[in-house]
N, C-alpha and C positions, 0 to 999 in steps of 0.2 A: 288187617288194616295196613300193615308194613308193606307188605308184597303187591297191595293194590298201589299204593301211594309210593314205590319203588319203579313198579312197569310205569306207570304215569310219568314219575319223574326222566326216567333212563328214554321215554318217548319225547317230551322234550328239551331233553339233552341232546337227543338228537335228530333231532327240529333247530334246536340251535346250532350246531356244528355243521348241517347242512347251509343251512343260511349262508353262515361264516363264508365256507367254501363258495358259495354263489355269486357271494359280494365280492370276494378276492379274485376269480375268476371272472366278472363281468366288468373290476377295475381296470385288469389288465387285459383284456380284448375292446376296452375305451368305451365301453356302452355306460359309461360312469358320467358324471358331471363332478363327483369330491374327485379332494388331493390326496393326494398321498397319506397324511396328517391324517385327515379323514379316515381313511382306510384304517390306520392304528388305531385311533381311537372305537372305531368299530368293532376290532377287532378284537381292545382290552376291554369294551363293554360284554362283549359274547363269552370271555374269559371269566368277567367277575360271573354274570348270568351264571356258565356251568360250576362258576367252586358257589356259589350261594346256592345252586339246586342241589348239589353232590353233600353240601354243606345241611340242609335241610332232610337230605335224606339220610345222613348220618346221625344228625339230632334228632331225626323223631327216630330212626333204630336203636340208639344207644339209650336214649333219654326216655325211651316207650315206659320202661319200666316205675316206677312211682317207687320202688325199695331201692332199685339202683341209684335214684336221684338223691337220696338219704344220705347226708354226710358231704353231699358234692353239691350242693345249693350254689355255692360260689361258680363252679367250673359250670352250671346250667346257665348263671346269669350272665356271667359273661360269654359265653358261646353263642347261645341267641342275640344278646346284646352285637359281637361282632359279623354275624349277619344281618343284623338289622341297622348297621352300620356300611356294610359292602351295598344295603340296599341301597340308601339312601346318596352313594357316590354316585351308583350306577344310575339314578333318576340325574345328578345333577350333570353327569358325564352324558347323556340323555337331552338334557336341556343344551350342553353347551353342542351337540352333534347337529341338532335344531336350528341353533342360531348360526351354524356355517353352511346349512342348508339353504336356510332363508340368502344369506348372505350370496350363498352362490347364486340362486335363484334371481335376484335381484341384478346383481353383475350378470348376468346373462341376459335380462329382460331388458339390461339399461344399452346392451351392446346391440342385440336386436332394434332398437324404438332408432340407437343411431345410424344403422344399416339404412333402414325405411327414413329415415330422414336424407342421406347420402342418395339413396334412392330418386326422393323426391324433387331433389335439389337436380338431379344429372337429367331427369325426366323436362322438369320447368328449362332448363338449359336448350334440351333438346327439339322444344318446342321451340320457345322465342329463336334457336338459329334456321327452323325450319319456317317461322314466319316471315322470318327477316330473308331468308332466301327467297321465301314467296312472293315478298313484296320488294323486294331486287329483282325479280323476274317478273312481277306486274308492271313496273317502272320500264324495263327493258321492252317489254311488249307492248308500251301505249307509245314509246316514242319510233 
């Protein structure tokens, strides 16, 4: 059970460290929309990820035992407890990566809608001075 629930874990761990690297390197070649901010926070979410996994894989090797845990009931419940604790940052570290996503997402979408307004505005412009040329040149040509 240890050795299956070991390869699994060490597979994504490094599933996670790949990642890391992909985001780090797709920041800085600009294929990114986050900030920098971003990126760290990313980057200490992928951190707690590998110590909660490394963490989980050393709690169930050490703690496998049922005679080992004998006597250490304290050092069990807080161990699991401070995992289940690293869990719970990383969902809200999670939640808060979300809402600068949305947030970018949004500034983006809002600078686009003004683009296409600027757009539309230079377009109508371009039109009324090409009617009014028109009919400066209709005026020209009946007299």
């Amino acid at each position: 059970m240890t050795y299956t629930m070991g390869i699994f874990l060490a597979g994504a761990a490094a599933v996670i460290l790949v990642m890391a690297v992909f985001q780090v390197l797709q920041y800085f070649h600009g294929r990114q929309l986050i900030s920098g901010s971003q990126l760290a926070l990313r980057i200490l979410m992928a951190l707690i990820v590998l110590a909660v996994t490394t963490g989980v894989f050393i709690g169930g090797y050490y703690f496998s035992d049922v005679e080992h845990v004998r006597g250490r009931e304290l050092l069990f419940v807080v161990y699991w407890s401070l995992l289940l604790i690293a869990t719970f940052v990383l969902a809200l570290l999670a939640l808060k990566d979300y809402h600068l996503v949305q947030q970018a997402r949004h500034r983006a979408q809002a600078k686009l809608y003004q683009q296409m307004a600027e757009l539309q505005e230079t377009l109508a412009q371009e039109r009324r001075r090409r009617q009014q040329a028109d009919d400066n040149q209709q005026v020209a040509h009946d007299q």
